[in-house]
Backbone as numpy.savetxt, mean C-alpha at the origin, in Angstrom:
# Nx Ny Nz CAx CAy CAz Cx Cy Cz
11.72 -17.52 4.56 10.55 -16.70 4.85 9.53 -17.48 5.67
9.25 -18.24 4.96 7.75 -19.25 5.70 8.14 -20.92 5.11
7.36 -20.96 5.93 7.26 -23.08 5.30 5.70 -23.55 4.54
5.58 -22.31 3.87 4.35 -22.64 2.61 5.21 -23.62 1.51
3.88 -24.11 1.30 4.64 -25.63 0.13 4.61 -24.28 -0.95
4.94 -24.64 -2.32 4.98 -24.22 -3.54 3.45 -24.03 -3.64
3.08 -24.88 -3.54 1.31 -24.86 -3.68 0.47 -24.00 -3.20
1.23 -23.70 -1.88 0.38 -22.80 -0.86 0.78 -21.31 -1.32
1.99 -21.16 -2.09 2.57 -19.63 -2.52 1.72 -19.74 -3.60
1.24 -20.72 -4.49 0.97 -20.35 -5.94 -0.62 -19.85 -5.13
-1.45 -20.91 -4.23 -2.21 -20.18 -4.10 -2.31 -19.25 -3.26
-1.76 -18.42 -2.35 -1.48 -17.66 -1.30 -1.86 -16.28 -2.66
-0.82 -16.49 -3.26 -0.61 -15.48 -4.54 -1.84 -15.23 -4.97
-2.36 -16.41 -5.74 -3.74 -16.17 -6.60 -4.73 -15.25 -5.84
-4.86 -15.87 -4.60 -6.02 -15.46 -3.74 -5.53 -13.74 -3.73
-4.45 -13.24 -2.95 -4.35 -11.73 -3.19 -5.05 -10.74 -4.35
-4.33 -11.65 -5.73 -4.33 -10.69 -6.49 -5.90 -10.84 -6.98
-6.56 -11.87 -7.14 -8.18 -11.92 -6.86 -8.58 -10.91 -6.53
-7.99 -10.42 -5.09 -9.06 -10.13 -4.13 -8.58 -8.48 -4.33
-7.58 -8.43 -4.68 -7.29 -7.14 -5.19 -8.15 -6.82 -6.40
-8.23 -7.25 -7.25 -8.95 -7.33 -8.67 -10.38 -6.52 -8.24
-11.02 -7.96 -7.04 -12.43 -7.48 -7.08 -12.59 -6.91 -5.78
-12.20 -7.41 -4.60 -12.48 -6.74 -3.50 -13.57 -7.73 -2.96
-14.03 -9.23 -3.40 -14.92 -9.44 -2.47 -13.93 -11.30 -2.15
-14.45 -11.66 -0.94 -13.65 -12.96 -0.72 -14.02 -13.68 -1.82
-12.87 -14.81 -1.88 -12.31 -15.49 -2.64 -12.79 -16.99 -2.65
-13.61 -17.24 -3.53 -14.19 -19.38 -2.98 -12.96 -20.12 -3.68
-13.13 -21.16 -3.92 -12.04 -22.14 -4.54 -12.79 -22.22 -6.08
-14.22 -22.15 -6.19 -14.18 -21.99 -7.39 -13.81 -21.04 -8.60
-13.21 -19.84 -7.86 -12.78 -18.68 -8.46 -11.73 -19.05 -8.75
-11.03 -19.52 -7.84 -9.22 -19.49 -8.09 -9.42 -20.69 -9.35
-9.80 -22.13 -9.05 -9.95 -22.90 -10.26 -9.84 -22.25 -11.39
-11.12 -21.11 -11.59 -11.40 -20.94 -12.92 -10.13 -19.86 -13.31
-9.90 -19.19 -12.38 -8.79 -17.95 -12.88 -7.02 -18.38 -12.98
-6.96 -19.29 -12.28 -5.34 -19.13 -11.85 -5.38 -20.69 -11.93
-4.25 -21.39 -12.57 -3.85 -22.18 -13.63 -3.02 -23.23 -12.30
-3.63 -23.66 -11.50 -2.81 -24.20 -10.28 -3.02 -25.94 -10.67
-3.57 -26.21 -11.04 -3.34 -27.74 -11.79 -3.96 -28.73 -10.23
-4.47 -28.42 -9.62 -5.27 -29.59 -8.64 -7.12 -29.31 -8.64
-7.76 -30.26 -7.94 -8.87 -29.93 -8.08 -9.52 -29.01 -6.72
-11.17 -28.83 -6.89 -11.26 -27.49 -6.04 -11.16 -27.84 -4.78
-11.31 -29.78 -4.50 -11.21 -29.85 -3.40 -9.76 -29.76 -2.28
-8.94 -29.74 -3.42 -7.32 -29.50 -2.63 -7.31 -28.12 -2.62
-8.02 -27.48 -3.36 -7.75 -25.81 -3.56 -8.72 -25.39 -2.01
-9.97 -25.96 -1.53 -10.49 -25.59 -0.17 -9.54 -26.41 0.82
-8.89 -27.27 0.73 -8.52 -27.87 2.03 -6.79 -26.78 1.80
-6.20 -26.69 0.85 -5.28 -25.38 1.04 -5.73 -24.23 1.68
-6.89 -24.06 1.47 -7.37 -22.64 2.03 -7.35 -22.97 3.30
-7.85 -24.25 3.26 -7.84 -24.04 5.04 -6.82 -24.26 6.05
-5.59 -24.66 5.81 -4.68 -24.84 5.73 -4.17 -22.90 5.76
-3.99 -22.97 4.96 -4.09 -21.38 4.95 -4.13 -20.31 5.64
-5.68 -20.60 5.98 -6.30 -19.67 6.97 -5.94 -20.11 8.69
-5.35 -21.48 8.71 -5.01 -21.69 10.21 -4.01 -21.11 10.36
-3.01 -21.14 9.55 -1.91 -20.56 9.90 -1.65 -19.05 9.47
-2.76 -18.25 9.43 -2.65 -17.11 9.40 -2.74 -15.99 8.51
-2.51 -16.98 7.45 -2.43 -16.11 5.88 -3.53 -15.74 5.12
-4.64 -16.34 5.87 -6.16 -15.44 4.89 -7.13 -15.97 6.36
-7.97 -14.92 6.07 -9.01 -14.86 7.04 -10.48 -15.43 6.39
-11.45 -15.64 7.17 -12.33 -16.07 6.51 -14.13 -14.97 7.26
-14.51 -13.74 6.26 -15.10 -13.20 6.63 -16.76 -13.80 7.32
-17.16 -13.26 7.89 -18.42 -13.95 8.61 -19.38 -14.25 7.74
-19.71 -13.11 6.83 -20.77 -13.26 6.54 -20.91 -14.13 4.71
-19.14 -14.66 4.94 -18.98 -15.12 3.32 -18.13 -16.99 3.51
-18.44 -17.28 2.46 -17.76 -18.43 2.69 -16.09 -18.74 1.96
-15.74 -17.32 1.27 -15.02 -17.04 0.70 -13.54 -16.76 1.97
-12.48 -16.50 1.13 -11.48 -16.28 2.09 -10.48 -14.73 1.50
-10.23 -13.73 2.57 -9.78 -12.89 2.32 -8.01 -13.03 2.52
-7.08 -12.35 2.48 -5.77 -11.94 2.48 -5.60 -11.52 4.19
-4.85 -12.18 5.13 -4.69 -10.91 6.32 -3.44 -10.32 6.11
-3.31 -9.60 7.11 -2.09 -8.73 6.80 -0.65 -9.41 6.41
-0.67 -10.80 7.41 0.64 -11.55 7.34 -0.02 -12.28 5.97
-0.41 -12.33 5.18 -0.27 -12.95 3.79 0.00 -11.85 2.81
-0.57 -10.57 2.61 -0.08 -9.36 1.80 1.22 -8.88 2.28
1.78 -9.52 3.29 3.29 -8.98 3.56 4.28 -10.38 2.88
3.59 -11.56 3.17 4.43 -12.22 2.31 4.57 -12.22 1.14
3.37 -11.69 0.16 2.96 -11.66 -1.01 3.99 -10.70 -1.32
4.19 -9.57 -0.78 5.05 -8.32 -1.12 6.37 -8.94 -0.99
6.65 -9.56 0.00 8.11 -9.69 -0.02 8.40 -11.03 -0.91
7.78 -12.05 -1.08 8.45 -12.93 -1.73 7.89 -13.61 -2.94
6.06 -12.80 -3.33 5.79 -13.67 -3.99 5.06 -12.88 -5.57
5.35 -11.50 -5.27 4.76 -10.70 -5.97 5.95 -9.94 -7.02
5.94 -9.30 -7.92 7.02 -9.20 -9.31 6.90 -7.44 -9.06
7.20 -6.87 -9.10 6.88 -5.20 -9.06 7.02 -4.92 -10.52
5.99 -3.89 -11.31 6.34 -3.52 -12.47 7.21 -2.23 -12.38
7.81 -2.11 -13.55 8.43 -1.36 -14.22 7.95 0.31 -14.67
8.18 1.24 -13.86 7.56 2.73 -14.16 7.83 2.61 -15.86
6.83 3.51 -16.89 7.38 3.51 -17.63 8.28 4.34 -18.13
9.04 4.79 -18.84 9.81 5.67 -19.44 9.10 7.31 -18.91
8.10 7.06 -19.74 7.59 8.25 -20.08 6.42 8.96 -18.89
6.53 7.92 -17.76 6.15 8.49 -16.61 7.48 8.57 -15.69
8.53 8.47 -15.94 9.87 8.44 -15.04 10.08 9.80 -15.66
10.03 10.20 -16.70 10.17 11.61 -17.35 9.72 12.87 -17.01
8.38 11.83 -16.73 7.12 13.20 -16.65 7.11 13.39 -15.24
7.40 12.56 -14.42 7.44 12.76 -12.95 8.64 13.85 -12.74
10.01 13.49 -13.16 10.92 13.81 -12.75 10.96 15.44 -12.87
10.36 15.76 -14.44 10.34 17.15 -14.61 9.55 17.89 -13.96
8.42 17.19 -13.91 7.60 18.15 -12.87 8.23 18.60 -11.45
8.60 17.91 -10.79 9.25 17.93 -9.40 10.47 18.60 -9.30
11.38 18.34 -10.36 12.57 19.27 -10.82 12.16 20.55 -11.42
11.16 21.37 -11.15 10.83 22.25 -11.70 10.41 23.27 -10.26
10.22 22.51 -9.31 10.21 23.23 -7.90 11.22 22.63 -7.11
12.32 22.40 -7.30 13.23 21.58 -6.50 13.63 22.71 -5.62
13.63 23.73 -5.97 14.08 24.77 -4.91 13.03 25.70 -3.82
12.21 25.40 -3.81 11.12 25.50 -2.71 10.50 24.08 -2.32
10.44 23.47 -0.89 10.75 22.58 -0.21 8.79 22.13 -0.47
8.52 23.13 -0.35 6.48 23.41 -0.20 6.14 22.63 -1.02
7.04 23.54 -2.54 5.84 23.34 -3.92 6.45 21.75 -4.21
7.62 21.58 -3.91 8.19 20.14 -4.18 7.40 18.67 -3.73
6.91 19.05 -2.39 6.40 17.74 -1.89 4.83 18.18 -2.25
4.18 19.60 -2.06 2.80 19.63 -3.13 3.01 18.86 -4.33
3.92 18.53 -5.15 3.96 18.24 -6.81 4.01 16.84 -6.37
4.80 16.43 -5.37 5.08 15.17 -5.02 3.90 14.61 -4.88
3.20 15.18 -4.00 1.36 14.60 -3.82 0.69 14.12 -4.73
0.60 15.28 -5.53 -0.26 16.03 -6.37 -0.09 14.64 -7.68
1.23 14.36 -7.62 1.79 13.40 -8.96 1.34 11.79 -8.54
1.46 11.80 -7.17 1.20 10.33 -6.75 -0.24 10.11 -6.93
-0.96 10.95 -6.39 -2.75 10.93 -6.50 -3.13 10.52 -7.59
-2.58 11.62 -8.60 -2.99 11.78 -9.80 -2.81 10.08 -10.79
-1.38 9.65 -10.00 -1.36 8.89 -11.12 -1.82 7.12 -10.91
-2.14 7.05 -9.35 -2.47 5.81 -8.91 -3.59 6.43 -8.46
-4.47 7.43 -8.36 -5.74 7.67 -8.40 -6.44 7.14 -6.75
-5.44 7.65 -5.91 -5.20 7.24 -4.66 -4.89 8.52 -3.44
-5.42 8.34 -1.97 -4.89 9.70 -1.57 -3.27 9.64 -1.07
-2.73 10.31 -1.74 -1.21 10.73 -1.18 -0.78 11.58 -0.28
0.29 11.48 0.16 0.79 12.10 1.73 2.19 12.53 1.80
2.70 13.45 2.29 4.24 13.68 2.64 3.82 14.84 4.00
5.11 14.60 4.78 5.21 15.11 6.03 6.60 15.02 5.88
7.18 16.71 5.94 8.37 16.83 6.06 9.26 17.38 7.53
10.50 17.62 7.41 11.03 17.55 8.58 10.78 18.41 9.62
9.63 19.58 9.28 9.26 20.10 10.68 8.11 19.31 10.89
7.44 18.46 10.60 6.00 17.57 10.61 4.92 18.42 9.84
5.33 19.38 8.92 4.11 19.75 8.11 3.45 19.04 7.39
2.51 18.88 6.89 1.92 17.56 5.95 0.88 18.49 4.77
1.29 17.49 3.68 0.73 17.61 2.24 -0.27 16.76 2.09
-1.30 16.73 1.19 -1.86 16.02 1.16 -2.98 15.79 -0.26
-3.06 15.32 -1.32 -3.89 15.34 -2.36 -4.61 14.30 -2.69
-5.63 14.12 -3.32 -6.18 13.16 -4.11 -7.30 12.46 -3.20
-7.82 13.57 -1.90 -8.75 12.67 -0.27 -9.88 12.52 -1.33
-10.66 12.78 -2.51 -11.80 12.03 -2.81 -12.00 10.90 -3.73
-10.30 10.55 -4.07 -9.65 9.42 -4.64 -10.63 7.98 -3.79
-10.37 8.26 -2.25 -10.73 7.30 -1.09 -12.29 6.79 -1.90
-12.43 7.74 -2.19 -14.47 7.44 -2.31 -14.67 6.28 -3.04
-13.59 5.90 -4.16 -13.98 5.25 -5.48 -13.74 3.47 -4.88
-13.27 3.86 -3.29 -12.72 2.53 -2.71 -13.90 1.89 -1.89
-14.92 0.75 -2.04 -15.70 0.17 -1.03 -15.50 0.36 0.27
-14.00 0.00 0.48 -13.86 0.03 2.10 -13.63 1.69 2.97
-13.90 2.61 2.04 -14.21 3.91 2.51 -15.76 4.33 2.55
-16.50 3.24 2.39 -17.79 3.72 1.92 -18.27 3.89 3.61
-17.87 2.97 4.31 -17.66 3.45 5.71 -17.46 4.64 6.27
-18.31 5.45 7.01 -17.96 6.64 6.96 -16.97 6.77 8.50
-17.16 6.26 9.07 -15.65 5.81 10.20 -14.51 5.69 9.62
-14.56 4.89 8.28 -13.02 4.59 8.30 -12.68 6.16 7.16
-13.49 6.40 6.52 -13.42 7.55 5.91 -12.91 8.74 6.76
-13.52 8.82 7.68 -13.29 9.87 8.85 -12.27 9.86 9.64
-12.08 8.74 9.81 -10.47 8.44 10.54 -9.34 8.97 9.83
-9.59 8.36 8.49 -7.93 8.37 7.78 -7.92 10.46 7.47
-9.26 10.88 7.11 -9.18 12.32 6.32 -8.62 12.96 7.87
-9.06 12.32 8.97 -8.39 13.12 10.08 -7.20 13.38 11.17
-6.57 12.43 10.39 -5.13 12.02 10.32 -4.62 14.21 10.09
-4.86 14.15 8.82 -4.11 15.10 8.25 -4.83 16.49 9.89
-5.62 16.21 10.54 -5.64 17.82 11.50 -5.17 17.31 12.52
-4.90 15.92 12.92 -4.22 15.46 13.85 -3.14 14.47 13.93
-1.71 15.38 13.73 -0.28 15.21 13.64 0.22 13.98 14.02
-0.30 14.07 15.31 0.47 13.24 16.48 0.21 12.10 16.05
-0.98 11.70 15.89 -1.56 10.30 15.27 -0.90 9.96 14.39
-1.24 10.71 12.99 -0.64 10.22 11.90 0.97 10.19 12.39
1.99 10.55 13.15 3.00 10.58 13.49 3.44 9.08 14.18
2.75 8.84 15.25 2.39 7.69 15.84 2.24 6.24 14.79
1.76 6.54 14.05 1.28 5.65 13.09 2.78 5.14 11.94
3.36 6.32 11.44 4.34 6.60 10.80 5.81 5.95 11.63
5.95 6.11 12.48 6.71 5.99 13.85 6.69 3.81 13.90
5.94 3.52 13.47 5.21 1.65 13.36 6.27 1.28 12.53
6.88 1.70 11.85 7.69 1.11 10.66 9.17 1.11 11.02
9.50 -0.26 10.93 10.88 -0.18 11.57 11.84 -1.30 10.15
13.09 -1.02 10.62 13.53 -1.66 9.25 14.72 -0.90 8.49
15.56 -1.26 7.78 16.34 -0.19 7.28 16.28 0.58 5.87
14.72 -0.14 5.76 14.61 -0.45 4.05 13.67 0.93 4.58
14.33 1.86 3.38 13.07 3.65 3.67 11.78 3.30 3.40
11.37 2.02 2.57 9.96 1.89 2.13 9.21 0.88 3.25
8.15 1.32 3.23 7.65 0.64 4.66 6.00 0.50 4.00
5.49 -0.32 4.10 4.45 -0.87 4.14 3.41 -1.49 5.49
2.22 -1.00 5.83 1.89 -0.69 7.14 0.16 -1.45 6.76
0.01 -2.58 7.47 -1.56 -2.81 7.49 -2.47 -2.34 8.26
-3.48 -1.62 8.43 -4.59 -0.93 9.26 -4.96 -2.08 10.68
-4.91 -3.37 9.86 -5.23 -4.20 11.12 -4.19 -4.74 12.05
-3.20 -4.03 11.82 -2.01 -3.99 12.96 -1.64 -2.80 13.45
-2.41 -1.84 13.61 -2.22 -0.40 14.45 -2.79 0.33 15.70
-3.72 -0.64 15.47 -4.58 -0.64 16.89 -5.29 0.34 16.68
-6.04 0.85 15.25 -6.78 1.78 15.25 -7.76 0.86 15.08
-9.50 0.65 15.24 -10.48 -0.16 15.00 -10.91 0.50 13.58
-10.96 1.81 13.29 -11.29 2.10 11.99 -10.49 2.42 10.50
-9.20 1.59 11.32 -7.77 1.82 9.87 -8.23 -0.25 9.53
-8.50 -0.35 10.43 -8.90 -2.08 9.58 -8.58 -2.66 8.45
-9.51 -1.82 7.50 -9.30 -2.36 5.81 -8.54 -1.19 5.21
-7.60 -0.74 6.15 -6.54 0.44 5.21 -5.40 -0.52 5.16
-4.59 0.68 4.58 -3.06 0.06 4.03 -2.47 1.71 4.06
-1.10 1.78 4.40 -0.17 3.06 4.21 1.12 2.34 3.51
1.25 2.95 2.62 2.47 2.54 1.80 3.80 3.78 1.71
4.82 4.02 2.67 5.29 5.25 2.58 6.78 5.22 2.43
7.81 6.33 1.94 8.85 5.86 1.58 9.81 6.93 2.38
10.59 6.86 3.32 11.75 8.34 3.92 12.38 8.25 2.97
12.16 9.82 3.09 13.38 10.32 1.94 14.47 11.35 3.21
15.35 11.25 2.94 16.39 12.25 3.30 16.16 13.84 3.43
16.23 15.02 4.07 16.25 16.07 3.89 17.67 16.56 4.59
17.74 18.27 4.32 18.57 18.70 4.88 19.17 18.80 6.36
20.77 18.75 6.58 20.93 18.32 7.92 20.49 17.40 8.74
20.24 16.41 7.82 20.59 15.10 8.76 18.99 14.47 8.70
18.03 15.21 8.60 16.62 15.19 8.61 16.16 14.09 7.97
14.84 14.06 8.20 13.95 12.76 7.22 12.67 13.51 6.95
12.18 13.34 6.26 10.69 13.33 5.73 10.31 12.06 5.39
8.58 11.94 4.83 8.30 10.63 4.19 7.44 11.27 3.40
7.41 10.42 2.03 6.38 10.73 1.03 5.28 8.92 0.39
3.85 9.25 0.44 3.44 7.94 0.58 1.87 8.18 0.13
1.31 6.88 0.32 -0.44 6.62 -0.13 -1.23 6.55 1.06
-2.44 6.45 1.48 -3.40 6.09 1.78 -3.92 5.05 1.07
-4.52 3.97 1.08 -5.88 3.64 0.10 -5.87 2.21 1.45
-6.89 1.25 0.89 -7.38 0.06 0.82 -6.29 -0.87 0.93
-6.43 -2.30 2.16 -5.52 -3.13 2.46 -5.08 -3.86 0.82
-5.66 -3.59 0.33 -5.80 -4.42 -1.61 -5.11 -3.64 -2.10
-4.27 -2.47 -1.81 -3.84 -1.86 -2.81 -3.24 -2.58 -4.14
-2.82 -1.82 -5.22 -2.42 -2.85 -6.54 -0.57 -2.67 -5.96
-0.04 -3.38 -4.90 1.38 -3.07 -4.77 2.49 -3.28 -5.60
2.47 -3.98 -6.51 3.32 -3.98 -7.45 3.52 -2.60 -8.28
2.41 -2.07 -8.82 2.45 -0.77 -9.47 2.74 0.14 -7.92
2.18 0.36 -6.90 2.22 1.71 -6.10 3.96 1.80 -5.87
3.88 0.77 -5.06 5.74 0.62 -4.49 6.71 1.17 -5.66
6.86 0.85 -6.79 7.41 1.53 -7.34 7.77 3.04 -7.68
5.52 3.49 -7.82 6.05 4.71 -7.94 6.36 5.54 -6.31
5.65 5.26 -5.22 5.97 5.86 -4.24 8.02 5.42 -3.78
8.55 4.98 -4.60 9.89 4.73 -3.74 10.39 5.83 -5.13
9.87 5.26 -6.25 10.72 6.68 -7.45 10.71 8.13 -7.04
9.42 8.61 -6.82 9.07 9.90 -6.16 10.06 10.60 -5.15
9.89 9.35 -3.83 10.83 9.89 -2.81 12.22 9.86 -3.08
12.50 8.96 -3.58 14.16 8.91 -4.55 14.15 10.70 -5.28
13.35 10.87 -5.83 13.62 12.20 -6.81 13.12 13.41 -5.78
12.48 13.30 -4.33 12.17 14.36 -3.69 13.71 14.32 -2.56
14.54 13.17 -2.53 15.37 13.32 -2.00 16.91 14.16 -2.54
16.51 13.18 -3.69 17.48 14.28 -4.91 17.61 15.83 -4.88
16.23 16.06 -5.30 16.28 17.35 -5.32 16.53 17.86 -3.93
16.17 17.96 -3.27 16.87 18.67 -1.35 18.16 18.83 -1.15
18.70 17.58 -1.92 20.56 17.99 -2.07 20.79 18.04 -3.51
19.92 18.99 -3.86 20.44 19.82 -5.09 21.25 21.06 -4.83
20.95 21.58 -3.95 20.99 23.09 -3.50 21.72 23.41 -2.12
């Protein structure tokens, strides 16, 4: 993957999930006190900086703290982060709900929304194979700092009246893996910045694709979302070749 020492993953790691936690940059005296890395704070700032040259955390202007960039939450995802476990009794409760409209294509990816919002408290998305789009949970965004922006607020809610974009955007993800993970500050939008799209193709009829997925904040909690957005589309794919 990369040529981070052990040291630089343990703290590469810490710093994410920090900054996920709280949302504001990260000093070395935080990580000290939180995350169990066994050197002192002055190896923990000269890692950071170290760090930040080579790409993996940025360092905001107006803080002396250090944030996550995109190429460090992609390594974090792929090599350094644990995904939890749906539980039982939300693998249940998902499944029935969605298996309960499996035969209208509408109410299926509405429930699909409707279940993702609801349960990561996040806005959710599906666009199926004619490019119609679903969409639930847009005042989820509010509870997020980096929507307090009313640009970036305005951007993402206007995705959903303009196709092409959000299509364009969707279209970024390449790979064979259906789950795709997308940072705002690699899209060339100026007001997707501090977003994140987390989205999963699912299969439809005749050969087709749809995708079902999140909106929120470059911080999302990815260990919990990825799971449930890849279960969902797994069970919205299911059901399409039910019938």
């Amino acid at each position: 993957m990369t040529d981070l020492t052990s040291r630089q993953k343990d703290l590469l790691k810490a710093v994410v999930e920090l900054y996920v936690k709280g949302g504001e940059p990260i000093g070395s005296e935080l990580i000290e006190k939180h995350a169990s890395l066994g050197v002192s704070p002055a190896t923990i700032r000269n890692e950071m900086v170290h760090l930040t040259t080579m790409g993996f955390l940025k360092q905001p202007h107006t803080s002396a703290g250090r944030i996550p960039t995109s190429m460090g939450f992609r390594v974090y995802i792929s090599d350094l982060m644990k995904e939890k476990e749906l539980p039982v009794s939300a693998e249940v409760s998902i499944k029935e709900n969605l298996w309960q409209q499996r035969f209208k294509e509408n109410r299926l990816l509405k429930e699909a929304v409707r279940g993702l919002a609801h349960r990561l408290q996040i806005l959710a998305l599906a666009v199926d194979d004619e490019g119609e789009m679903f969409y639930a949970g847009a005042a989820n965004i509010l509870d997020w700092p980096e929507f307090e922006d009313i640009d970036v607020a305005r951007f993402v809610l206007s995705l959903f009246d303009e196709y092409p974009t959000l299509k364009q955007i969707i279209g970024q993800a390449v790979g064979q893996d259906p789950l795709h993970v997308l940072f705002g500050e690699d899209l060339g939008y100026a007001d997707l910045a501090p977003t994140s799209f987390v989205f999963c193709k699912f299969g439809a009829r005749n050969g087709k694709e749809g995708v079902v997925g999140v909106i929120g904040p470059a911080r999302l909690n990815f260990p919990v979302v990825l799971p449930y957005v890849r279960y969902t589309s797994n069970l919205v794919e299911q059901a399409l070749r039910s019938w």
